[in-house]
Backbone and ligand atoms as CSV (ligand in chain L), in Angstrom:
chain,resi,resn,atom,element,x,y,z
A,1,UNK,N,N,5.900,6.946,12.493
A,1,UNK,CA,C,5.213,6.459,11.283
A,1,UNK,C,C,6.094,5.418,10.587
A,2,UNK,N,N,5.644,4.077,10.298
A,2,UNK,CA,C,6.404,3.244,9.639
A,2,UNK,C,C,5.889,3.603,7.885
A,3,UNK,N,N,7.010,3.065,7.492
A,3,UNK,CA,C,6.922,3.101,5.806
A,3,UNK,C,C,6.360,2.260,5.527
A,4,UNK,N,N,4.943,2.999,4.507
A,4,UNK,CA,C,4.191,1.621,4.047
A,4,UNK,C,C,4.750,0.938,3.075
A,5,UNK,N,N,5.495,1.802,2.230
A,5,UNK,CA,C,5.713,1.313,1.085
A,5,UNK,C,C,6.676,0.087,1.210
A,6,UNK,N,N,7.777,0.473,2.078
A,6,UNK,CA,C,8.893,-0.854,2.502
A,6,UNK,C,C,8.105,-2.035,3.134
A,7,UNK,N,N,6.882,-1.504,3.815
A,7,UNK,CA,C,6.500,-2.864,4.275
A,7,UNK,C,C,5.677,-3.742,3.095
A,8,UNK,N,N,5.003,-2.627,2.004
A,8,UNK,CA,C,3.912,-3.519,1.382
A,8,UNK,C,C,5.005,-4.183,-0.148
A,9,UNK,N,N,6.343,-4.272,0.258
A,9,UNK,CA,C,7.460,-4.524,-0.693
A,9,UNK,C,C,7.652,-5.744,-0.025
A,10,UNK,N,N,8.117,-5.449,1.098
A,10,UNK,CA,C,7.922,-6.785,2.292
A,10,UNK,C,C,7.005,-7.731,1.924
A,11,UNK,N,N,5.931,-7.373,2.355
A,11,UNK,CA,C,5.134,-8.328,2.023
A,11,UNK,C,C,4.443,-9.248,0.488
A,12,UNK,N,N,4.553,-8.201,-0.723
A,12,UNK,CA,C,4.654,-8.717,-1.406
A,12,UNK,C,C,6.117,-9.751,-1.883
A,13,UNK,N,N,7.200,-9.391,-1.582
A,13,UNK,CA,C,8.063,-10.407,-1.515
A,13,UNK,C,C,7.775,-11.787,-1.119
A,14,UNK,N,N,6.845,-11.574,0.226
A,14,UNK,CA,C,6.580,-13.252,0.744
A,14,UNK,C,C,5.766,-13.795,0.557
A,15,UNK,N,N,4.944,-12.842,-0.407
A,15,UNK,CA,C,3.761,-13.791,-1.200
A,15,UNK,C,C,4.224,-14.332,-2.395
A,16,UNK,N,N,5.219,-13.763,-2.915
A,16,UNK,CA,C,6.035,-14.455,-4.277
A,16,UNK,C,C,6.330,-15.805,-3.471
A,17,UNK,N,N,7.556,-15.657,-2.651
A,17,UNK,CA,C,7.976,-16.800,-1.753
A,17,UNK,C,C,7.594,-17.882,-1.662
A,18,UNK,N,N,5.819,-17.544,-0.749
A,18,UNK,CA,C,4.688,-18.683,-0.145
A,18,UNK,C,C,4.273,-19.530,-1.571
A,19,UNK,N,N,4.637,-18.492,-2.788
A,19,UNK,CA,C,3.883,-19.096,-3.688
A,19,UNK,C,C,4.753,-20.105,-4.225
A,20,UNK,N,N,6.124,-20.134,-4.540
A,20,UNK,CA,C,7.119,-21.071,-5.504
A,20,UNK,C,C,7.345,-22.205,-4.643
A,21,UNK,N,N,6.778,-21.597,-2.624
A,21,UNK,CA,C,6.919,-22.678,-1.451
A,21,UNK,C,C,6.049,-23.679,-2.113
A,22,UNK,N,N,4.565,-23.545,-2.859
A,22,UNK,CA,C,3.578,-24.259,-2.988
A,22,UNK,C,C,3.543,-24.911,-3.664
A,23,UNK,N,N,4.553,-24.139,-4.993
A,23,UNK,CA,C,4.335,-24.794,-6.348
A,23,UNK,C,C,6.114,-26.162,-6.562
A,24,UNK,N,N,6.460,-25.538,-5.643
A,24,UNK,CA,C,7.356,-26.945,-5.365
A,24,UNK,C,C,7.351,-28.180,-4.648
A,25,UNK,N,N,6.103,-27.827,-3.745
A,25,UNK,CA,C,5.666,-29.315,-2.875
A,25,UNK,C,C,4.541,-29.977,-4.104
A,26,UNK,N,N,4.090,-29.286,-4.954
A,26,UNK,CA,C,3.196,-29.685,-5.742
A,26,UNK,C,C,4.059,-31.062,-6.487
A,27,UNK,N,N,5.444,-30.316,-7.281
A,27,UNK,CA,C,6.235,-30.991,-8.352
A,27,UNK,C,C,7.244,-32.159,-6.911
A,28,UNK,N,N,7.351,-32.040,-5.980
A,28,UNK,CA,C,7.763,-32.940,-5.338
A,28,UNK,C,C,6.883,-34.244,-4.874
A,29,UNK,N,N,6.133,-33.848,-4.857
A,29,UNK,CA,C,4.601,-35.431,-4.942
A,29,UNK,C,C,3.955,-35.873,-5.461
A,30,UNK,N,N,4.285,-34.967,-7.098
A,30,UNK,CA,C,3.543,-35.678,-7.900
A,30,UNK,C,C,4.370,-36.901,-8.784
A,31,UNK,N,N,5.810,-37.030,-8.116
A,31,UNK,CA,C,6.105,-38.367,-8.382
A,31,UNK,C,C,5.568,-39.672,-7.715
A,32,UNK,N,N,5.557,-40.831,-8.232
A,32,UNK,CA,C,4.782,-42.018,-7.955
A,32,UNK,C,C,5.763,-42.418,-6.679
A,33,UNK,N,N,4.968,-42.759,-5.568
A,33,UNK,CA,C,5.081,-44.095,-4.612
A,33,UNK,C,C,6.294,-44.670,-4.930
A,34,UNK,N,N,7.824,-44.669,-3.839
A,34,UNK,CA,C,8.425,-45.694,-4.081
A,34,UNK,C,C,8.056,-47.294,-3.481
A,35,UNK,N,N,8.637,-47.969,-4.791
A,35,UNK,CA,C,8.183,-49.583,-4.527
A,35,UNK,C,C,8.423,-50.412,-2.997
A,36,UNK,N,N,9.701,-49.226,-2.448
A,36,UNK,CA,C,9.996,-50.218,-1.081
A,36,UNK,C,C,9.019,-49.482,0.199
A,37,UNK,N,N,8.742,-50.540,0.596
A,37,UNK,CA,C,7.182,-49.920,2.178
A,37,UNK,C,C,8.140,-49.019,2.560
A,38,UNK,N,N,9.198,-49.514,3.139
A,38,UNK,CA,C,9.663,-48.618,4.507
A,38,UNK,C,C,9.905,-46.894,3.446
A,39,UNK,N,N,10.357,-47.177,2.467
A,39,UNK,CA,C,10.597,-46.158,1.816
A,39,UNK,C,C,8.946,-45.357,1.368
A,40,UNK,N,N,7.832,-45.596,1.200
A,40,UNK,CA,C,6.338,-45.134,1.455
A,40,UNK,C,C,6.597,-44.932,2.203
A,41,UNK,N,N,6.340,-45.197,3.226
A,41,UNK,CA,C,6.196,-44.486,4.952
A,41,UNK,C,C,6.455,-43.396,4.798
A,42,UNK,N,N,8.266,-43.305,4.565
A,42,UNK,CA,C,8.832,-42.683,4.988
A,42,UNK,C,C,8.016,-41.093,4.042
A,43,UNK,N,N,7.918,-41.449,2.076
A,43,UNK,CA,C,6.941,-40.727,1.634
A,43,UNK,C,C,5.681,-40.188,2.227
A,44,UNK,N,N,5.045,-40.431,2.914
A,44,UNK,CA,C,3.714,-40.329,2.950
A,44,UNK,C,C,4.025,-39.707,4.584
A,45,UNK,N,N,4.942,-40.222,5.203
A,45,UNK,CA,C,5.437,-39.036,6.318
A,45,UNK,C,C,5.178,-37.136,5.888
A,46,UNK,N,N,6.675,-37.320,5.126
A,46,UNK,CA,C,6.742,-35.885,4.350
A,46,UNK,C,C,5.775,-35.312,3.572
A,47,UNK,N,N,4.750,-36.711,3.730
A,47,UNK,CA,C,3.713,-35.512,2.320
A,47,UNK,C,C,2.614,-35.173,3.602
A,48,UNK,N,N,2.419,-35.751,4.921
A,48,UNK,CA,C,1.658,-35.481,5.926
A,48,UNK,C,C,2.124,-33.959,6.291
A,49,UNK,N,N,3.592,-33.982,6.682
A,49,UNK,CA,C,4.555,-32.681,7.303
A,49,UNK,C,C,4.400,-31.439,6.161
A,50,UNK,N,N,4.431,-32.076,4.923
A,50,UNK,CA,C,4.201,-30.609,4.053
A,50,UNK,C,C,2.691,-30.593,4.033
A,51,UNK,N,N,1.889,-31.136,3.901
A,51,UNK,CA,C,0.472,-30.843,3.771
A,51,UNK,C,C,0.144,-29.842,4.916
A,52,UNK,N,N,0.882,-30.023,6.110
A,52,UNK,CA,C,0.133,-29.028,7.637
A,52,UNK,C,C,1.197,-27.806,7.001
A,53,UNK,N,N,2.354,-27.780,6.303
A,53,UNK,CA,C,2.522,-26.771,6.305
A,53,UNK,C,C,2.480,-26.024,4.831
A,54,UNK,N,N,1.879,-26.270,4.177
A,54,UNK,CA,C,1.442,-26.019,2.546
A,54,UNK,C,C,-0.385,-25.290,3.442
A,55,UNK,N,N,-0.752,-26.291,4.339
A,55,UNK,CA,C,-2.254,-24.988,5.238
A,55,UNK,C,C,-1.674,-24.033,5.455
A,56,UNK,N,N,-0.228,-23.886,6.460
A,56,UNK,CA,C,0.084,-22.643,7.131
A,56,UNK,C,C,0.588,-21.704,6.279
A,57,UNK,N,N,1.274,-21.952,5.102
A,57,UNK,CA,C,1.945,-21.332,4.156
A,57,UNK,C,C,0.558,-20.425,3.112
A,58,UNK,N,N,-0.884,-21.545,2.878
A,58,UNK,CA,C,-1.987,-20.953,2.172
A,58,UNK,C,C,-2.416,-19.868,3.318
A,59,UNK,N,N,-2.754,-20.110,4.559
A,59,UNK,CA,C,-3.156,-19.445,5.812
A,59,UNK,C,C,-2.150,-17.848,6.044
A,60,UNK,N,N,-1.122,-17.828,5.574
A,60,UNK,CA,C,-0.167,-16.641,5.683
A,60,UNK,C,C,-0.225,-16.077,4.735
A,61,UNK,N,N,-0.555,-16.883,3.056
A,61,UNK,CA,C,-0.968,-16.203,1.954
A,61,UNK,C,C,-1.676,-15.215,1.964
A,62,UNK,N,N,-3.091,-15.540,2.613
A,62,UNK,CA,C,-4.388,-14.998,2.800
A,62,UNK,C,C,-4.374,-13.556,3.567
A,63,UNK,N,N,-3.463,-13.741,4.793
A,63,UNK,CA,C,-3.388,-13.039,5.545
A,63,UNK,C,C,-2.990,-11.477,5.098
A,64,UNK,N,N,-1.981,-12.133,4.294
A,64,UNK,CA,C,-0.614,-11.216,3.349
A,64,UNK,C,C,-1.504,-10.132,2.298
A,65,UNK,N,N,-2.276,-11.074,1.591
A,65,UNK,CA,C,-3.212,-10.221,0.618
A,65,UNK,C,C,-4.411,-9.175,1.539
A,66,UNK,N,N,-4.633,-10.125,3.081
A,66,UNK,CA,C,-5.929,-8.882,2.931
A,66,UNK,C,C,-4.925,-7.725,3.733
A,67,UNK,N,N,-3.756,-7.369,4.311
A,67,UNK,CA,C,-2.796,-7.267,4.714
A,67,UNK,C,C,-2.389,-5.974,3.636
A,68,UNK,N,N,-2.471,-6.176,2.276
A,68,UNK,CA,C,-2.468,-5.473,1.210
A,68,UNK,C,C,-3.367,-4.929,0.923
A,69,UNK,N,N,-4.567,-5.902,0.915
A,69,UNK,CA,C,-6.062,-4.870,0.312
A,69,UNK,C,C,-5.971,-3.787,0.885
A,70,UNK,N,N,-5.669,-3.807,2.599
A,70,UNK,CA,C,-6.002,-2.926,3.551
A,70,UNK,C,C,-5.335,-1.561,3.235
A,71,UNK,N,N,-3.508,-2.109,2.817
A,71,UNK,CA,C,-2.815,-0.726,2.591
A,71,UNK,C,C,-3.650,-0.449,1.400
A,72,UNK,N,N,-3.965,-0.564,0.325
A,72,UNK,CA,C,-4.811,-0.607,-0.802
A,72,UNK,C,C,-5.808,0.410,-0.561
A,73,UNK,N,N,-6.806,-0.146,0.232
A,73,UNK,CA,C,-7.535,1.094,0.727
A,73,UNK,C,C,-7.406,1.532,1.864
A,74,UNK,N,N,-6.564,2.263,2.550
A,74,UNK,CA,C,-6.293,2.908,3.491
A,74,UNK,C,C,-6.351,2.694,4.832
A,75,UNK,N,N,-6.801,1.440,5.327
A,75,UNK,CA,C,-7.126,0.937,6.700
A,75,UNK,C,C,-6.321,0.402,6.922
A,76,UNK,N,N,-5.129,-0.187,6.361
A,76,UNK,CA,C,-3.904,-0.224,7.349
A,76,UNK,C,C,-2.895,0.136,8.280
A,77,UNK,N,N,-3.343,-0.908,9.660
A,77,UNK,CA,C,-2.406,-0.225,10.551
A,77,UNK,C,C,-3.338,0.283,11.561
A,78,UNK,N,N,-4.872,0.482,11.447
A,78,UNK,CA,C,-5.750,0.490,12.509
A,78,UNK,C,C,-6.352,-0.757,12.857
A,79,UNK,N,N,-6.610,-0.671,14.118
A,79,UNK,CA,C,-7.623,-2.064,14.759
A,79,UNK,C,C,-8.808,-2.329,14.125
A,80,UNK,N,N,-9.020,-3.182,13.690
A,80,UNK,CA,C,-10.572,-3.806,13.250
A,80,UNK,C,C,-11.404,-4.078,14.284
A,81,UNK,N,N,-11.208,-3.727,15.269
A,81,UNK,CA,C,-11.913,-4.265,16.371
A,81,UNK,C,C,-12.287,-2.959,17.074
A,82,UNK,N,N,-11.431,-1.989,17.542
A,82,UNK,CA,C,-11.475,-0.866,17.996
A,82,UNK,C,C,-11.325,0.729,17.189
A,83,UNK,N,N,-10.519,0.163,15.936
A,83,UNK,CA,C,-10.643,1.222,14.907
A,83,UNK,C,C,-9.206,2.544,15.326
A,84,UNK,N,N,-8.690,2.067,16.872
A,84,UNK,CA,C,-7.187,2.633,16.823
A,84,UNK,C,C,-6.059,2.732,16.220
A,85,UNK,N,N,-5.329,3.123,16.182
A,85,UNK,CA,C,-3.929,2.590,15.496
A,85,UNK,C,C,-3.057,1.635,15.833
A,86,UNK,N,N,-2.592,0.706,15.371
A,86,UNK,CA,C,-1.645,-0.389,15.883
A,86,UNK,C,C,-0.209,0.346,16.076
A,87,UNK,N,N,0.418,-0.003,17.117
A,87,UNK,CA,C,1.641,0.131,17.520
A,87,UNK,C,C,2.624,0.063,16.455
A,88,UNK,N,N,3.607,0.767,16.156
A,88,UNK,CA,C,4.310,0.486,14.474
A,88,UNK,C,C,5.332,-0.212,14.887
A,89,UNK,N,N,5.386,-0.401,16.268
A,89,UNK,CA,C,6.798,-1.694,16.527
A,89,UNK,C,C,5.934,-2.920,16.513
A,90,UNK,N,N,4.185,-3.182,17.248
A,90,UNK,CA,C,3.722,-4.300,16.613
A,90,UNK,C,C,3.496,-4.694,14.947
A,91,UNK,N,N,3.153,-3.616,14.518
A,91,UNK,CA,C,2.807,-4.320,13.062
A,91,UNK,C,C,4.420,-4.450,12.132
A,92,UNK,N,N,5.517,-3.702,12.680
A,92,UNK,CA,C,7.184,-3.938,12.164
A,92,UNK,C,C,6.804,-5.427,12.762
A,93,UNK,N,N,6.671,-6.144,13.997
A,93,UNK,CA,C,7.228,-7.745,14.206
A,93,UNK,C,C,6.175,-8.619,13.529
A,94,UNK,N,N,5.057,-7.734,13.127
A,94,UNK,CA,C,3.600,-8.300,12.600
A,94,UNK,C,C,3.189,-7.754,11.470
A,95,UNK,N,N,3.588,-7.798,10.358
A,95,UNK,CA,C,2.694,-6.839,9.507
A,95,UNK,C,C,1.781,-7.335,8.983
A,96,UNK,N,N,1.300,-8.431,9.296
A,96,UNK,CA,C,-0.684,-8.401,8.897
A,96,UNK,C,C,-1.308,-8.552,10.192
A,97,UNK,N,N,-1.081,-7.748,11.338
A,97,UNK,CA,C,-1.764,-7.739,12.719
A,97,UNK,C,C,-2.686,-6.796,12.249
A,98,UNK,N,N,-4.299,-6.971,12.739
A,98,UNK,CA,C,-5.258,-6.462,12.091
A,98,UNK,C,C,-5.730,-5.872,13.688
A,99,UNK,N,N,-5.370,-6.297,14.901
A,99,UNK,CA,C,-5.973,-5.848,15.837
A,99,UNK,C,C,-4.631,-5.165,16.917
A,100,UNK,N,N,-4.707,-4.644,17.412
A,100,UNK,CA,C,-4.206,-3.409,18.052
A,100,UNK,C,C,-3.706,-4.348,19.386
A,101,UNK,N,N,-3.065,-3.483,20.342
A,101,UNK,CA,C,-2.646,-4.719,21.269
A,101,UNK,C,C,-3.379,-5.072,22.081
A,102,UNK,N,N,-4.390,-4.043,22.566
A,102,UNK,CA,C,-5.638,-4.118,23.598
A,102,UNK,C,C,-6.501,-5.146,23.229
A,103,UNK,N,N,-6.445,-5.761,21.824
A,103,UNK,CA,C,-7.766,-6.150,21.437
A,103,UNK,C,C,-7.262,-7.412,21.217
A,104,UNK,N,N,-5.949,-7.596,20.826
A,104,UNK,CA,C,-5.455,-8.682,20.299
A,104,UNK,C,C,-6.018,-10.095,21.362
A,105,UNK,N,N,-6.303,-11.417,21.053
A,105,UNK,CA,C,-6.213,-12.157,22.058
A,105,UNK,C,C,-5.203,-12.481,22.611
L,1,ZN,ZN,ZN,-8.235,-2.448,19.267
């Protein structure tokens, strides 16, 4: 039996995290365009590279909370697909794995 409680500590930790991740790419671009091109580019590079990962960071958010709902109401840690129990060494390397290993793709 893994500890829910250490994990749902876990995980709320990295939703604090994902969140100050978000709210600092916010305050990093909302300065103006520098005047030199090569120096844009180089801006509008990094705001491409954080934008795919400001998705993956919202995309792990999501995950994290229903991840919680679940311990919340009691379905954490079984398959959504098959309704088994997940492996507690998969959901320790995974803890918002919602499907079991049989089911997993
Ligand atoms: Zn399953």
């Amino acid at each position: 039996m893994i500890a829910i409680e250490k994990l749902k500590a876990q995980l709320e930790q990295r939703l604090v995290e994902l969140g100050a991740a978000v709210e600092q790419r916010e305050a990093d671009f909302s300065e103006p365009l520098d005047a030199d091109f090569s120096e844009q580019a180089n801006q509008l590079e990094d705001l491409e590279t954080s934008e795919a990962m400001e998705a993956a960071h919202i995309q792990e958010g999501r995950q994290i909370r229903a991840a919680l709902q679940r311990i919340a109401d009691g379905s954490y840690g079984l398959c959504a697909n098959c309704g088994a129990k997940i492996a507690p060494a998969r959901l320790e390397a995974l803890p918002t794995a919602t499907l079991c290993i049989n089911c997993a793709p």
